[in-house]
C-alpha positions as CSV (number, residue, x, y, z in Angstrom):
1,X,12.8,17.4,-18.1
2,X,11.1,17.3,-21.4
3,X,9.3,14.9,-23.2
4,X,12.1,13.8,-25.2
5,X,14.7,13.8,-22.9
6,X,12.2,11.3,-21.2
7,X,11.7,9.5,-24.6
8,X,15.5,8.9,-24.7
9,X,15.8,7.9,-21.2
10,X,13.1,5.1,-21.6
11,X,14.3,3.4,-25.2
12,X,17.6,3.1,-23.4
13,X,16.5,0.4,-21.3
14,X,16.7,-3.2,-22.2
15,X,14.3,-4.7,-24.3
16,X,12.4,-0.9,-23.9
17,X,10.4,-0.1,-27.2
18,X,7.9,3.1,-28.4
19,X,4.7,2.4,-29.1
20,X,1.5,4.3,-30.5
21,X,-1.3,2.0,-30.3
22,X,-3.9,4.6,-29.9
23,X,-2.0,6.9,-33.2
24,X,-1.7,9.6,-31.4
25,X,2.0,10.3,-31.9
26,X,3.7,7.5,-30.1
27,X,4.8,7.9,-26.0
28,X,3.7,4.3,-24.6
29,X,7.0,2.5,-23.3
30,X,7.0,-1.0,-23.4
31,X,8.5,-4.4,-22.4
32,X,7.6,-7.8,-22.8
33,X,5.4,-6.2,-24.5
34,X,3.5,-4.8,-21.4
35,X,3.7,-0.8,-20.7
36,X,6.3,0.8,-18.2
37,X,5.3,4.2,-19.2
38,X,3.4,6.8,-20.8
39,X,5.2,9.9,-21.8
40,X,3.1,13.0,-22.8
41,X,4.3,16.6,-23.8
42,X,3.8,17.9,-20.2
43,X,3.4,14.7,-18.2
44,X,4.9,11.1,-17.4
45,X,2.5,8.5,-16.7
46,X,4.2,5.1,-14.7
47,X,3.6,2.5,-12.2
48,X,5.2,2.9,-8.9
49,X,3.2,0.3,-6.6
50,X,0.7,-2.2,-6.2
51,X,-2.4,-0.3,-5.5
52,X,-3.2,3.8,-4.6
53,X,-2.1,3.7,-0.8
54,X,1.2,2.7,-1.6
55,X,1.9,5.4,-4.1
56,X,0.9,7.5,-1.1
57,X,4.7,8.7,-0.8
58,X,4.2,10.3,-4.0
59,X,1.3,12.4,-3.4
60,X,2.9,13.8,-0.5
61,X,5.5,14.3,-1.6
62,X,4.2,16.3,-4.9
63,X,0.6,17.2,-4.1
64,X,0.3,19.9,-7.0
65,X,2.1,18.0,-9.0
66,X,1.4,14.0,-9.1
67,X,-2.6,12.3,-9.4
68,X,-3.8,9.1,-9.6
69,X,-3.8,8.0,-13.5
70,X,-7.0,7.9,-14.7
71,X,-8.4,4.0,-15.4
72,X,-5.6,2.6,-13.8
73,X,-4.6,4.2,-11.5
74,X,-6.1,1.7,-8.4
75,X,-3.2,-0.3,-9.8
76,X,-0.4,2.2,-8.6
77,X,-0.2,4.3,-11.7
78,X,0.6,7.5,-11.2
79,X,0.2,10.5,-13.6
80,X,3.1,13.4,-12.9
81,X,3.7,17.5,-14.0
82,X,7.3,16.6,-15.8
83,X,7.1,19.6,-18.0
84,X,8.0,22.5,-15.3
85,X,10.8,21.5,-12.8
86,X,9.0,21.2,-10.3
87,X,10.1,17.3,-10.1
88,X,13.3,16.7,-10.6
89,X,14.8,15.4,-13.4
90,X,16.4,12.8,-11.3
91,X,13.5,12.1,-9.8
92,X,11.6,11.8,-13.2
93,X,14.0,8.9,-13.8
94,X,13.9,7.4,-10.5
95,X,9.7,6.7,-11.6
96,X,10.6,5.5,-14.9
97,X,12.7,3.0,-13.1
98,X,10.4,1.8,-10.5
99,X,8.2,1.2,-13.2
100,X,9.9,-0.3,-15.7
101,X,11.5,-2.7,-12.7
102,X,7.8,-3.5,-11.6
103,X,6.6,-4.6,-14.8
104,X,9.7,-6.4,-15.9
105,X,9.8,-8.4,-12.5
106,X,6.1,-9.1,-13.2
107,X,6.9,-10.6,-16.6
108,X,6.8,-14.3,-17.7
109,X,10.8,-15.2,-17.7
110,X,10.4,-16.0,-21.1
111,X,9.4,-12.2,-21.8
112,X,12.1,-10.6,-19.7
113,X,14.7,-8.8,-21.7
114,X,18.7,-10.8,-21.4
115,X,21.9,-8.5,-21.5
């Protein structure tokens, strides 16, 4: 699944919005205002659980393929290959929305998106 595809999946979600607060070219998916995901050229960057041992699932699952994200990663961010099939696309989406339901369950009600 390329980056854009990924891209397109993420902006469809409520209240989701592209970033680039670092200028380098945009990628960091936010809502609320707090980030859901990170998509690079050859990698998708998300939060899938509350600390390293419960991403555990993911690892297994993809050794070669998934690492902890760096800096944050003792949080349950994950950083994962989405750039050679090797993950599914299906899959690929599955993370985005674990992440993007973490973080918006996390968010003040105020900041949650309505629809």
């Amino acid at each position: 699944m390329g980056q854009a595809d990924l891209l397109t999946y993420c902006l469809a979600k409520l209240g989701a919005e592209e970033t680039d607060p670092w200028d380098e070219g945009g990628g960091v998916m936010k809502v609320g205002g707090k980030i859901f995901a990170f998509v690079g050229e050859a990698t998708l960057g998300v939060k899938v659980a509350s600390s390293t041992d419960e991403a555990q699932e993911w690892y297994q699952r993809y050794p070669d393929h998934v690492s902890t994200m760096a800096y944050i990663g003792r949080h349950g961010w994950i950083t994962v290959r989405s750039d050679d099939g090797v993950v599914p696309p299906e899959e690929l989406r599955e993370l985005v929305d674990i992440s993007y339901d973490m973080v918006v369950a996390a968010l003040q009600k105020r900041l949650r998106p309505h629809g």
